[in-house]
C-alpha positions in Angstrom: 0.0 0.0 0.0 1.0 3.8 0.0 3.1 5.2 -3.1 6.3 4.6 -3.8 8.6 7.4 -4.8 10.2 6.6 -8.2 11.2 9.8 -9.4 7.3 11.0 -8.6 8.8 14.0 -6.1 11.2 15.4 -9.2 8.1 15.3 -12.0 6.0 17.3 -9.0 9.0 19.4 -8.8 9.0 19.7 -12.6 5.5 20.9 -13.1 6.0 23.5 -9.9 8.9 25.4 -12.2 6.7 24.7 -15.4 3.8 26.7 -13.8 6.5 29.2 -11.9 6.9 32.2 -15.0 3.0 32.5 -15.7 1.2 35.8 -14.2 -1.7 34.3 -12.5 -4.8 36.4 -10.9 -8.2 35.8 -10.1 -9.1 36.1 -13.7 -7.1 36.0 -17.1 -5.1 34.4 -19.9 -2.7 33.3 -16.7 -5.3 31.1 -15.3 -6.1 29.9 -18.4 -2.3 29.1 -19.4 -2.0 27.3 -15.9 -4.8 25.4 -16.4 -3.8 24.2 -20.0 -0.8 22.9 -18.5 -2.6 21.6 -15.8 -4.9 19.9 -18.4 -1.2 18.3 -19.9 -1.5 16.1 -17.0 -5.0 15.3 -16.3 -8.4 15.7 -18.3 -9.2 19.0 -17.0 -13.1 20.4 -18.2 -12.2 24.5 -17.9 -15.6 26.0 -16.8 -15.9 29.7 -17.2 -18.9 32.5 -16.0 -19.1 35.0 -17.2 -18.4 38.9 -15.5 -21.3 40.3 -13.4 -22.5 36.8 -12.8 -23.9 36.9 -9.5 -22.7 34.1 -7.5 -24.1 34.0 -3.3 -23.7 37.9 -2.0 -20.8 38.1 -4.6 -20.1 39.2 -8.1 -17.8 37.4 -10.8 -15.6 40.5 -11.7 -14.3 41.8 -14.4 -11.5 40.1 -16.3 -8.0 41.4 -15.7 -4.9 40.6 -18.1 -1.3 42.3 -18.5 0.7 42.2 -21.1 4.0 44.3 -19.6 4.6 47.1 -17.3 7.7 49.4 -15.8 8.9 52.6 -14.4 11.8 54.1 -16.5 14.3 56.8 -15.0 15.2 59.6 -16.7 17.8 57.8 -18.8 15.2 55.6 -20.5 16.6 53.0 -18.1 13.9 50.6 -16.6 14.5 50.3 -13.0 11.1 48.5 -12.6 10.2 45.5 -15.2 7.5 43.4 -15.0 9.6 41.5 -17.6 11.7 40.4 -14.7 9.4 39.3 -12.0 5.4 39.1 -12.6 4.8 40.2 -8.8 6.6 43.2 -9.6 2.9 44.4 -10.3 -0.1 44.8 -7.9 -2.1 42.6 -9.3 -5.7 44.1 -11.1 -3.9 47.0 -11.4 -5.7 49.3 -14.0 -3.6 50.7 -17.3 -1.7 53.8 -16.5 1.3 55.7 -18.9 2.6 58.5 -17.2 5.2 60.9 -15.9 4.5 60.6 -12.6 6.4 63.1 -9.7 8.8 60.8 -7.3 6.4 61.9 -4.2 3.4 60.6 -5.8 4.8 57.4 -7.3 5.9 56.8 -3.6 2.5 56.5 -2.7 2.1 53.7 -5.4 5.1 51.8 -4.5 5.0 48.7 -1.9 8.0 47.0 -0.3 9.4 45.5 3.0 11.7 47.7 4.8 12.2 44.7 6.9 13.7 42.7 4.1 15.2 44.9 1.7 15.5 42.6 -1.2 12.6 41.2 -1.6 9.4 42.0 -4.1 6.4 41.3 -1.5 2.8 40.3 -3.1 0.1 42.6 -3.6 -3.5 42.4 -4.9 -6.1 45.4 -5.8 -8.9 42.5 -7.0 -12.2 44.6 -5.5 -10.7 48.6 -5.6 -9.6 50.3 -9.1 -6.1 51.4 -8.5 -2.4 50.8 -9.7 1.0 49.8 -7.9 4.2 48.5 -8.3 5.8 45.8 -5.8 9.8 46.4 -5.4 12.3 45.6 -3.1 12.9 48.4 -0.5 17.0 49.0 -1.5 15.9 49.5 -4.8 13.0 52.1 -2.8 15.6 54.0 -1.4 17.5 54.3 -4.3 14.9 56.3 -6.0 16.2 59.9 -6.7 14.6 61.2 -9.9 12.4 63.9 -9.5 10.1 62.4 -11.8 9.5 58.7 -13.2 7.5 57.3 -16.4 5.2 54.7 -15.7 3.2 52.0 -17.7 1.2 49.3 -16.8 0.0 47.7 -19.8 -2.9 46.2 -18.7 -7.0 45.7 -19.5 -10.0 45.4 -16.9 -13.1 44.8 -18.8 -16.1 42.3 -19.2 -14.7 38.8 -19.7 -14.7 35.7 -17.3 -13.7 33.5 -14.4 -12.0 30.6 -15.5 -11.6 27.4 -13.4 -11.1 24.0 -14.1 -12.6 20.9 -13.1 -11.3 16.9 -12.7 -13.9 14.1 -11.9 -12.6 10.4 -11.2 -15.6 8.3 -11.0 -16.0 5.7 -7.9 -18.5 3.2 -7.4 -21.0 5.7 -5.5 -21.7 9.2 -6.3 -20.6 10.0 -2.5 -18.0 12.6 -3.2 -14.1 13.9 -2.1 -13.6 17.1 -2.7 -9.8 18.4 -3.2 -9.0 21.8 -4.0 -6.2 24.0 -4.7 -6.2 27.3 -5.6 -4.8 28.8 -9.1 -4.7 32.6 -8.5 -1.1 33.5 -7.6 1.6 34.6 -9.7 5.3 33.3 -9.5 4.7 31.9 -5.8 6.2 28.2 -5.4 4.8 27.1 -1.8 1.6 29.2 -2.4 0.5 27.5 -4.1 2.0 25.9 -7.2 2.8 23.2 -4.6 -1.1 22.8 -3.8 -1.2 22.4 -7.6 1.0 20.0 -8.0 0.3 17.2 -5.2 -3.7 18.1 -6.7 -2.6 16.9 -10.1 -0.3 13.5 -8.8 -3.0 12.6 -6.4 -5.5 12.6 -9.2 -2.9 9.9 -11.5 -2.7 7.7 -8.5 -6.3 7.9 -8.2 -6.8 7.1 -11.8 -4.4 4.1 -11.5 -6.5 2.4 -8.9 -8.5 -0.5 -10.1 -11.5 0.2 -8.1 -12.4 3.5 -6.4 -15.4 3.9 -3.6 -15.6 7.3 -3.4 -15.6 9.7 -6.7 -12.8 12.3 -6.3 -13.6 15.8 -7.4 -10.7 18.1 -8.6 -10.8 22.3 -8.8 -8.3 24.0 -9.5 -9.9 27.7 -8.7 -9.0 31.3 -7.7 -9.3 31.5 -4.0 -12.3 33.2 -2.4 -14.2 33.9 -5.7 -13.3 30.8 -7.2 -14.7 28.8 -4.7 -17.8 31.2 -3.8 -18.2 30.5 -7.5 -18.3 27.2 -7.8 -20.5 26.8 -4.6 -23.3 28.6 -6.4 -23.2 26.9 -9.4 -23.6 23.5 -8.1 -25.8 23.9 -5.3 -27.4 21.0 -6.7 -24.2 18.4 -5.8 -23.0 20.1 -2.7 -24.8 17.5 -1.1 -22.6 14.6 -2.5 -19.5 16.0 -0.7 -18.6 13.5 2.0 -15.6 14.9 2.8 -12.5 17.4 1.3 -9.5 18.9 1.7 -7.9 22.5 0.3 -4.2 21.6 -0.3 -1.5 24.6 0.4 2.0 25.3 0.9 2.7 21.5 1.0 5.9 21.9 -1.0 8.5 23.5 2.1 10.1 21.0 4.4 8.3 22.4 7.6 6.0 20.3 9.8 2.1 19.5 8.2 0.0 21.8 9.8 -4.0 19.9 9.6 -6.5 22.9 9.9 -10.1 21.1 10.6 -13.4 21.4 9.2 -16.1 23.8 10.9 -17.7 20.4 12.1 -14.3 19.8 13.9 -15.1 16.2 14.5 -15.9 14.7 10.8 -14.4 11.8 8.9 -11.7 13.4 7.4 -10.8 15.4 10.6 -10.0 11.9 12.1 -8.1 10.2 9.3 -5.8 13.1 8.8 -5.1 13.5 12.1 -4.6 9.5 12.3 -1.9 9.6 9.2 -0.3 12.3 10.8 0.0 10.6 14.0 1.4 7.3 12.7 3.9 8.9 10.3 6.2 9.1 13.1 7.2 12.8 12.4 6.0 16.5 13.6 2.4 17.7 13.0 0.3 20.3 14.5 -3.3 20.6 14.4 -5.4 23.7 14.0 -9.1 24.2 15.1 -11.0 25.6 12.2 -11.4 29.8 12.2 -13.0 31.6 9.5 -10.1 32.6 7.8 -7.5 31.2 6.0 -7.8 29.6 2.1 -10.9 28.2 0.6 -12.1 25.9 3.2 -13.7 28.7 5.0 -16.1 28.8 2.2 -16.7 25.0 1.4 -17.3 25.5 6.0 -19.2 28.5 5.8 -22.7 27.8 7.6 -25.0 27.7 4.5 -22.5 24.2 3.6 -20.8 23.5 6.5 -19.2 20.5 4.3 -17.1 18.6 6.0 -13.9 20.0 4.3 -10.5 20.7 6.3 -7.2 22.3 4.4 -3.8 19.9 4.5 -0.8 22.6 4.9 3.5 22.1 5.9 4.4 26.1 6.9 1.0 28.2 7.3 0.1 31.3 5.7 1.4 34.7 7.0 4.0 32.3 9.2 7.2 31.7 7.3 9.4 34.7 6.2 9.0 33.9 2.2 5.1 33.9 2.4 3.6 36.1 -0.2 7.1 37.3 -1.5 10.0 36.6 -3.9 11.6 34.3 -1.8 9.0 31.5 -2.2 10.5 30.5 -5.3 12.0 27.8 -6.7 14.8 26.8 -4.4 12.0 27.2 -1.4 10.4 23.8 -2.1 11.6 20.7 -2.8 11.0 17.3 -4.8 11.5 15.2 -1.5 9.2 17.3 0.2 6.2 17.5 -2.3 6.6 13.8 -2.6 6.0 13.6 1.5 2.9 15.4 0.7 1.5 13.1 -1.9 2.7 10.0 0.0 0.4 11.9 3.4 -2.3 12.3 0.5 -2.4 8.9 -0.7 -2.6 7.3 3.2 -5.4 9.7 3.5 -7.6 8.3 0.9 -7.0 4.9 1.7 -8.0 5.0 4.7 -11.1 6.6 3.5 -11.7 4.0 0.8 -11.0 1.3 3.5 -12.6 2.4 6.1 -16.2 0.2 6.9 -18.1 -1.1 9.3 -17.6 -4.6 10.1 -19.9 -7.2 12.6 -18.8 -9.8 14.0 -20.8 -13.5 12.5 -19.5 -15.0 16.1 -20.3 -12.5 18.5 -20.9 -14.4 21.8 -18.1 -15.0 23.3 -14.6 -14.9 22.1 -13.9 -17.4 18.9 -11.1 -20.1 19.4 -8.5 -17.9 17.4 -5.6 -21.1 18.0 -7.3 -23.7 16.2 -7.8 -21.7 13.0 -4.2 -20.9 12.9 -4.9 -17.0 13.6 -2.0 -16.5 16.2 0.3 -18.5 14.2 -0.5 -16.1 10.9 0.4 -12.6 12.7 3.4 -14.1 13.9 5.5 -14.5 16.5 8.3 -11.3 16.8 8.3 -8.8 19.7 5.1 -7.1 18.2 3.4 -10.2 17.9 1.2 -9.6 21.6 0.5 -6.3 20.3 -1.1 -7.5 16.8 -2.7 -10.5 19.0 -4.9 -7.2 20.9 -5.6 -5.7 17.9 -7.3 -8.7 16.6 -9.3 -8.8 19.8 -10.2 -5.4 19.5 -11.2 -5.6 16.1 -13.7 -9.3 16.9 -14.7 -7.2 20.1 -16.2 -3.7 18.4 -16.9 -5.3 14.9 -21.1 -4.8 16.4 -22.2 -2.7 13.4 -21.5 0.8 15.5 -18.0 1.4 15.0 -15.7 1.9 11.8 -12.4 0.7 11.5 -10.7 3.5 12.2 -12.4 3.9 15.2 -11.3 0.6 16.3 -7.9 1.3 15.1 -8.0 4.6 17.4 -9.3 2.5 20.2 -5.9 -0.4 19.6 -4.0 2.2 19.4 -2.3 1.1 15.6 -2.4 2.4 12.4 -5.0 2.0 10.3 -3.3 -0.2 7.4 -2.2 -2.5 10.5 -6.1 -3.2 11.3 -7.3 -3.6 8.1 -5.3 -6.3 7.2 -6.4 -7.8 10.6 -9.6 -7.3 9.7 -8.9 -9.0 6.0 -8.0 -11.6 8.1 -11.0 -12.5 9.8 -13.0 -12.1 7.1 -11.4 -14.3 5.6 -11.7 -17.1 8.3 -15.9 -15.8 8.4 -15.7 -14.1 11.9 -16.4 -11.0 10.6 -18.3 -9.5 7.5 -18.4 -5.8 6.2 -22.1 -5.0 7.6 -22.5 -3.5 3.9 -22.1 -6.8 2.2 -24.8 -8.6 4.7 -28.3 -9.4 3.7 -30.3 -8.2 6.7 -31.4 -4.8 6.5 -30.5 -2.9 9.3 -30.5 1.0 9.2 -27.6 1.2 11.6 -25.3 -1.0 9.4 -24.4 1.5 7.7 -21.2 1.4 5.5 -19.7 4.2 7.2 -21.4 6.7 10.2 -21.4 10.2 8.7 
């Protein structure tokens, strides 16, 4: 089980720098380039509404493209080029060519006197203005009287673009994962999001069978989300459970940020993975705030959707600036990521409800060889309890990760304890039984 490496962490890697030079926003021909690469990979449908849609209390803006921009010096000489770095540019920032006095174009001009070389990140998606983005030496370095500036850019009617991957299961019971497609040349936010989206979904395809169907977006955050919430109120209700993957490309700790419900599905198996991988985590009660699960949780849905992180947002010193490039995240890391990922869904595709055909009193385990076939090492004793605990709570009540929780082993350890019995006819997956019991359900919401 799981996912073995070979060479998967590089091709993530790969696609992160492939995506890195496009000038993403909420709208535009860089969403659109990203998702064509995307669609390279996996069988994207690109979905797009139309400006002044309304969508919930929201409207789908206008559409925002850029085709250069810069601030020249007296000499002709561009000190500022878009040309050079896309965030260079406050993004949605409206056309302007002008000589523009130094004490004005200061009030235009954003940087981080804290770290002088680097071009911070900067949006004006919902107010009509312009700005450049530059590192604060190059700030202070600014003695012309005068400067001529040009952002060569449009704002008009147009569209949201998103794109959309469905891998078909045996039920129309739904996972949603999401990632969001809006930010320029950022690596860890969230090209790395991207990424693991796009390698989960092979893996997924590769599986012979699938329970669940897995639902893909690949969205602008906040609108893109808000979007797609309104235009498919009719299958919101499919969603069992989802996650918004971020900044899963650095080599810091996962960071789990639950669902609104807090105590869901999902909320459980990620925090089981994460516990048995044997290294670092941290866990995060949900606030309203954050990346796109705050919509998929906001109380209208309340979906049962956390977000899966490494670093968190506004925490590490190359969030929402040049730094997160491409020497900030790694192939061994976004490979960690996927390999998290993939334990994730198989514990949701594996996790039932089993009840046990020989539930009075404990069944003579010797004679069928049982103790013999989990062996007889120093962990043996341990496996021997987790069989008992599986025969003991397999009454139709309690999923297998639940009994896992309650043995106190991972959950690929009890499932192939619990392949085990099955296959000597103490116990049965209540789903596959005859009699028809409400509360035999193949997995308590």
């Amino acid at each position: 089980m799981g996912i073995a490496d070979d060479g998967q962490g590089q091709r993530m890697y790969e696609l992160v720098r492939e995506l890195f030079p496009f000038c993403r926003s909420i709208t535009g021909d860089g969403v659109r380039r990203t998702l064509e690469s995307v669609g390279r990979h996996i069988p994207l449908e690109i979905k797009e509404v139309a400006s002044g849609t309304p969508v919930l209390d929201w409207t789908v803006p206008n559409e925002w493209n850029i085709r250069d921009a810069w601030i020249k010096n007296r000499a002709g000489e561009r000190v500022v080029d878009f040309r050079r770095s896309n965030l260079h540019v406050v993004s949605y920032s409206i056309p302007v060519h002008r000589w523009v006095p130094i004490d004005e174009l200061r009030e235009h001009l954003f940087s981080l006197p804290d770290r002088p070389e680097l071009i911070p990140y900067r949006t004006s998606y919902y107010k009509e203005s312009w700005g450049f983005c530059i590192p604060h030496s190059l700030l202070e370095s600014l003695t012309d009287a005068e400067y001529e500036v040009c952002v060569d850019s449009t704002l008009e009617t147009g569209y949201l673009t998103y794109g959309e991957y469905v891998v078909p299961g045996d039920t129309e019971l739904e996972v949603l994962i999401s990632s969001h497609v809006c930010h320029p040349s950022l690596c860890n936010d969230n090209l790395s999001g991207i990424s693991a989206a796009v390698f989960l979904a092979q893996w997924l395809q590769s599986l012979p069978a699938r329970r669940y169907t897995y639902r893909f977006l690949f969205i602008p955050v906040t609108i893109g989300s808000i979007t797609w919430l309104a235009m498919n109120r009719d299958r919101v209700g499919r969603v069992r459970h989802g996650l918004v993957l971020t900044c899963v490309g650095d080599g810091a700790p996962f960071t789990y940020k639950k669902s609104r419900r807090g105590d869901v599905e999902i909320d459980r198996v990620v925090q089981h993975v994460l516990r048995h991988s044997e290294a670092a985590f941290r866990v995060q009660e949900f606030f309203p705030y954050g990346y796109d699960e705050r919509q998929f949780c906001s109380p209208g849905f309340n979906l049962a959707v956390g977000c899966l992180m490494r670093s968190t947002h506004g925490t590490f010193p190359e969030y929402h600036t040049s730094a997160d490039d491409l020497s900030f995240v790694r192939p061994e890391h976004l490979f960690e990521s996927l390999a998290r990922l993939v334990d994730v869904i198989e514990v949701l595709e594996g996790n039932r409800v089993y009840v046990n055909l020989k539930p009075e009193g404990e069944p003579q385990l010797g004679r069928r060889g049982l103790y013999d076939a989990i062996g007889g090492d120093s962990h043996a004793a341990n496996r021997q309890l987790a069989m008992l605990w599986m025969l003991n709570m397999s009454d139709g009540k309690h999923t297998l990760l639940e009994i896992a929780e309650m043995a106190k082993v991972p959950f690929e350890e009890m499932r192939a304890i619990a392949e085990l019995l099955e296959q000597h006819a103490l116990i049965a997956r209540a789903d596959s039984l005859d009699e028809p019991n409400a509360r035999l359900a193949m997995v308590r919401s």
